[in-house]
DRENNUFI-657456 format. One line per field, with one value per residue: residue in one letter; x negated, y, z of N, C-alpha, C in turn. Coordinates in steps of 0.1 Angstrom, whole numbers. Last residue first. Example, Ala and Ser with C-alpha at 12.3 -4.5 7.8 and 13.67 -1.06 7.14 Angstrom:
aa c(S|A) .
npx c(-128|-132) .
npy c(-22|-57) .
npz c(71|78) .
capx c(-137|-123) .
capy c(-11|-45) .
capz c(71|78) .
cpx c(-129|-132) .
cpy c(0|-33) .
cpz c(79|78) .
END
This chain:
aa c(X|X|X|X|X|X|X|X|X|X|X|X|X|X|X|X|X|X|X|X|X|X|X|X|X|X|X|X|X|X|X|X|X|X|X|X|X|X|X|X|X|X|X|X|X|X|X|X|X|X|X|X|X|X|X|X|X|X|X|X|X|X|X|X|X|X|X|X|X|X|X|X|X|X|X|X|X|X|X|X|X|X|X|X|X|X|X|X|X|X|X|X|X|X|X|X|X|X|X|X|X|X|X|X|X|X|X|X|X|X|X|X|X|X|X|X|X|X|X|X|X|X|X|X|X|X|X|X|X|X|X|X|X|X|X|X|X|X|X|X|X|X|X|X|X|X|X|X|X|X|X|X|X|X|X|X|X|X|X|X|X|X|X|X|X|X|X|X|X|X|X|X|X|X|X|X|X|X|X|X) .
npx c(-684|-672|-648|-659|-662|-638|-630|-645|-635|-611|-609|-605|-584|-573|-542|-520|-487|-465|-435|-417|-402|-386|-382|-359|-349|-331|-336|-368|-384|-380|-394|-397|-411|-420|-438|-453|-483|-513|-542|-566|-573|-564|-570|-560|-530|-498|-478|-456|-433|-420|-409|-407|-399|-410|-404|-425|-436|-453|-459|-468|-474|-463|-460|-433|-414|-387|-357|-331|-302|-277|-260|-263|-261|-289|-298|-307|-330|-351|-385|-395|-387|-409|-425|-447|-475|-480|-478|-469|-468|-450|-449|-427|-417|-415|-413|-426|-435|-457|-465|-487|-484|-463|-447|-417|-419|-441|-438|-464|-458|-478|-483|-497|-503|-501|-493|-486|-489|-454|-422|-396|-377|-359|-351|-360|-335|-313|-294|-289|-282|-303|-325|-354|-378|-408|-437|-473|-500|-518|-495|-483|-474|-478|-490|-496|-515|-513|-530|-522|-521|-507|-506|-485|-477|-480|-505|-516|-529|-542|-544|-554|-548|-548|-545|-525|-508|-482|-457|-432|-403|-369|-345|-315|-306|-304|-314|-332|-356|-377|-392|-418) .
npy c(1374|1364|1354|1337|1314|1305|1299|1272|1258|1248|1234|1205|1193|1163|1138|1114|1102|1078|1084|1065|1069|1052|1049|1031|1029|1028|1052|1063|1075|1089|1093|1110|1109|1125|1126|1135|1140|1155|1174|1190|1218|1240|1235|1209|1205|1207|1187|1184|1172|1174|1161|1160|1138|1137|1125|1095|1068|1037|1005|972|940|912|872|854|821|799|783|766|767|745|731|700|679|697|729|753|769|801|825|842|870|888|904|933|955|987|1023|1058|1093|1121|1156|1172|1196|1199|1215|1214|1226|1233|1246|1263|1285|1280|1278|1262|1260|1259|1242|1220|1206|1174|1140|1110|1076|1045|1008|973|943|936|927|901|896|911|892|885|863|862|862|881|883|893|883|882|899|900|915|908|911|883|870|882|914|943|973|1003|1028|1065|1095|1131|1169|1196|1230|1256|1287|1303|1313|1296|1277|1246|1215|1181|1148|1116|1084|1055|1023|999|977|970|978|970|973|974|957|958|983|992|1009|1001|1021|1021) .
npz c(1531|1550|1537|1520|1537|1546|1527|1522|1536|1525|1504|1508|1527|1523|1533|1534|1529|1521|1498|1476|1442|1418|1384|1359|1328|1313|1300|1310|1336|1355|1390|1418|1446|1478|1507|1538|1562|1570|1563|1574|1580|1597|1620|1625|1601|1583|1572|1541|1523|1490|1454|1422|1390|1358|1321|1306|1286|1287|1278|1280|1272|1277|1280|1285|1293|1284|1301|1305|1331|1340|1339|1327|1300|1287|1293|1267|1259|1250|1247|1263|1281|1295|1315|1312|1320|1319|1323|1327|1327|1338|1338|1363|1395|1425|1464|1497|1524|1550|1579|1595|1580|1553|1530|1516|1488|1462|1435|1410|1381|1375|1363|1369|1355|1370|1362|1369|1371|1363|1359|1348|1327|1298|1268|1244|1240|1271|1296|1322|1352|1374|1390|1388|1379|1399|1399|1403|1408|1416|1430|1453|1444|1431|1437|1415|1414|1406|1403|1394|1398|1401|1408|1424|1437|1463|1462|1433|1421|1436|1422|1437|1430|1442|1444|1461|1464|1472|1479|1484|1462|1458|1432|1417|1386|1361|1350|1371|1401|1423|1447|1472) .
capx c(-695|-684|-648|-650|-673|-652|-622|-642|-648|-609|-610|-616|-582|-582|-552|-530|-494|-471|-448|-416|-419|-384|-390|-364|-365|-326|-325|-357|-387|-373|-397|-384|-412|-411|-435|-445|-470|-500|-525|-562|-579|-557|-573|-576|-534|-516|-478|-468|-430|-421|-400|-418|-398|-410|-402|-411|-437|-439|-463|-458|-483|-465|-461|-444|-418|-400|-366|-348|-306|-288|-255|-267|-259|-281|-307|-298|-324|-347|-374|-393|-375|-400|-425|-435|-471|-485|-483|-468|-473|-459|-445|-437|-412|-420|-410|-426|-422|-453|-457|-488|-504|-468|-459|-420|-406|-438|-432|-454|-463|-466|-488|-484|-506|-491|-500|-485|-497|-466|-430|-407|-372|-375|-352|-363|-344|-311|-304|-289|-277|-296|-316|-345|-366|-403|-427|-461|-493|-520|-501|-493|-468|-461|-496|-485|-514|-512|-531|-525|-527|-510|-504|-496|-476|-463|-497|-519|-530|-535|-555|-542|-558|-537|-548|-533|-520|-490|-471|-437|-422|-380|-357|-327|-301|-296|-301|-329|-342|-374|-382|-413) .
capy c(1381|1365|1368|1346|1318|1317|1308|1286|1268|1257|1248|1212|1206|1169|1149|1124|1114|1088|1082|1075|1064|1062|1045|1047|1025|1017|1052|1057|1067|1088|1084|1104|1112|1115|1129|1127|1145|1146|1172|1177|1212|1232|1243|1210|1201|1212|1191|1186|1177|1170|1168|1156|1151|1131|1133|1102|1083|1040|1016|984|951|918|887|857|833|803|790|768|770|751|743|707|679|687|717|750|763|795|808|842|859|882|888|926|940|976|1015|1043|1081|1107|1140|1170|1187|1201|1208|1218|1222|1228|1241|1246|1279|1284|1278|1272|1266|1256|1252|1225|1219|1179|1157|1118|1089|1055|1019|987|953|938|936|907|890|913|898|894|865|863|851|880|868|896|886|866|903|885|915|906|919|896|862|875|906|941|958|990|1015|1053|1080|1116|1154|1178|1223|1244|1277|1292|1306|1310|1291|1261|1228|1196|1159|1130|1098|1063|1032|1010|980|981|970|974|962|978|963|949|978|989|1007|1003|1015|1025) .
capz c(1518|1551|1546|1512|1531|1559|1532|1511|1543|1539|1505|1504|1523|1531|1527|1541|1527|1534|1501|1493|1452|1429|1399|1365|1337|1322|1305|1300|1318|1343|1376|1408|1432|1472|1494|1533|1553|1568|1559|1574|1573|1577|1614|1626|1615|1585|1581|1547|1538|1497|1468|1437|1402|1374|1335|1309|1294|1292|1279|1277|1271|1272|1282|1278|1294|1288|1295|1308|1313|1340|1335|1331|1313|1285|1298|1279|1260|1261|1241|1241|1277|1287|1316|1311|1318|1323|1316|1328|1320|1336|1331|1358|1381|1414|1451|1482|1516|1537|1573|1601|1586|1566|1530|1527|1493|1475|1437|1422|1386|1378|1364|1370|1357|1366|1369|1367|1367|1370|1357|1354|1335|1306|1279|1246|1236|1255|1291|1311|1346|1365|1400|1380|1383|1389|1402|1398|1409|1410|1416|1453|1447|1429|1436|1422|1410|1414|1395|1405|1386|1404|1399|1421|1425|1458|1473|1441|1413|1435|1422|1438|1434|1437|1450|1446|1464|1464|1480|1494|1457|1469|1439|1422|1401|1364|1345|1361|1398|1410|1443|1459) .
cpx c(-690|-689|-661|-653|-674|-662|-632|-637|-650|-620|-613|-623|-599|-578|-561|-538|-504|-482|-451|-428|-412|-393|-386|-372|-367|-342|-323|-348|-381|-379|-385|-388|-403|-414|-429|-437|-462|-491|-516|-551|-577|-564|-571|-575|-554|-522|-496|-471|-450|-425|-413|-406|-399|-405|-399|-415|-425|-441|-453|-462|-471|-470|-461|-445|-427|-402|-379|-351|-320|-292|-264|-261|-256|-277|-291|-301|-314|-338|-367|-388|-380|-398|-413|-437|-457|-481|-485|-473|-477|-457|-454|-434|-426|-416|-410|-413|-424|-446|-459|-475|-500|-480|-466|-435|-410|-430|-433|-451|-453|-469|-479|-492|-494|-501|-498|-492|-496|-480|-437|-415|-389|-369|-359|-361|-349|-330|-303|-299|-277|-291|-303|-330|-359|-387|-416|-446|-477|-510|-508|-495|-485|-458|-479|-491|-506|-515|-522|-524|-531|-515|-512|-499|-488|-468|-486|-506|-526|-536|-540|-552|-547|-545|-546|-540|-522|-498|-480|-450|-424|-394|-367|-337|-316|-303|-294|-319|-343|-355|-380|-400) .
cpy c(1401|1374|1371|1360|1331|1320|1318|1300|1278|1257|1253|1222|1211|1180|1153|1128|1120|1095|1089|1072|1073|1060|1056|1042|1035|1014|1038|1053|1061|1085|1082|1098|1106|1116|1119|1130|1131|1150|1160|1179|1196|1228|1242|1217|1205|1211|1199|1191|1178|1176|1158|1166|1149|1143|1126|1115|1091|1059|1027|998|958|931|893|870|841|819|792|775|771|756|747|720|683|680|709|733|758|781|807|828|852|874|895|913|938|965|1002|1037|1064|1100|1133|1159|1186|1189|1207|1209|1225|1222|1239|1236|1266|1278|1285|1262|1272|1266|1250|1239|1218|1194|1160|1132|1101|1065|1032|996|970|943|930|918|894|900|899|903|876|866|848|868|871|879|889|871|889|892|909|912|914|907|875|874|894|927|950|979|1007|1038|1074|1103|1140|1174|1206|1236|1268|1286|1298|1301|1298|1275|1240|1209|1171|1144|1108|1073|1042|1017|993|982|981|970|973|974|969|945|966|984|1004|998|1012|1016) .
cpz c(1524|1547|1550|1520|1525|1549|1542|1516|1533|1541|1515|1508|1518|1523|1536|1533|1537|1529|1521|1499|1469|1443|1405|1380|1344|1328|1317|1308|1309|1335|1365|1399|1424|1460|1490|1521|1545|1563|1562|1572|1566|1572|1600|1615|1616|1599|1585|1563|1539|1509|1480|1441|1409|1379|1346|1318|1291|1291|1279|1281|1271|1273|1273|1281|1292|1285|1295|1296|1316|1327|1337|1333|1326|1297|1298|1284|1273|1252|1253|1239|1260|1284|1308|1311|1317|1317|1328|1321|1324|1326|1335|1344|1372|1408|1438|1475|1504|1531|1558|1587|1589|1567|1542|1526|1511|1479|1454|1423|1398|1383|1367|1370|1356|1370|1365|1373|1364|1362|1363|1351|1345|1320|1286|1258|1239|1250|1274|1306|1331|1359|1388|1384|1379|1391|1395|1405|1396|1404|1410|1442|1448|1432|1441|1423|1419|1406|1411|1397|1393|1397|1402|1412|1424|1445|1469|1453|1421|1427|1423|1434|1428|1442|1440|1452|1453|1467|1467|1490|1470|1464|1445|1431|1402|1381|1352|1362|1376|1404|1433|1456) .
END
């Protein structure tokens, strides 16, 4: 994942989620997934010190985050072995800020110290999926590889690049169907 803000963009390689899929028919789907970012050792931090703003209320870290995403897909190619999709949605963010609630400048010094405090945020914007499936043992197992956009505000945007395995529920639904 990547997170891009106002005052550059930062690699988080760690995350997890699952993402359940209901089809309304061959080309249209519809998502509903949780992830959770683990954004570092001290239980999930990410410390941004890389900006040179130093005013009350600056963010200078995230962590704890976690993210519910819905989204309607559109699959572009839906073969026995292929899947290309892509879909627009909204999520819902929520976690932690490290902000800026006192600073001083250190006498002597060009240094400046501050202190830092949390806070509770909560975040919802539009996503957009783009991605590659591969159907293997009879479609019943999916690899694959997905992306998702995150616009939660103008200076809060993620960008996820996922690996991707699945199971396909459905697929004895299908001998059970021809059966009847």
């Amino acid at each position: 994942m990547f997170h891009h803000s106002k005052s550059g963009m930062y690699f988080i390689p760690e995350q997890v989620g699952i993402t359940a899929i209901r089809h309304l028919n061959n080309d249209i789907s519809f998502d509903l997934g949780f992830q959770t970012w683990f954004l570092g050792k001290d239980g999930g931090s990410m410390i941004v010190l890389a900006d040179d703003e130093v005013a009350i209320g600056a963010i200078k870290g995230r962590h704890s985050y976690k993210a519910f995403d819905g989204s309607v897909r559109y699959n572009f190619v839906n073969s026995k072995r292929h899947n290309i999709y892509g879909g627009i949605g909204m999520s819902y963010v929520w976690g932690q800020v490290k902000y800026i609630s006192a600073f001083s400048k250190v006498p002597g010094y060009l240094d400046i110290q501050y202190n830092l405090s949390n806070q509770s945020v909560h975040h919802t914007g539009v996503n957009f999926l783009a991605g590659y499936n591969l159907k293997i043992a009879k479609e019943r197992i999916n690899l694959g590889m997905s992306s998702r956009y995150r616009v939660l505000s103008r200076d809060l945007i993620y960008y996820d690049v996922n690996f991707n395995i699945g199971y396909n529920f459905n697929c004895f639904s299908k001998k059970a169907k021809k059966s009847n």
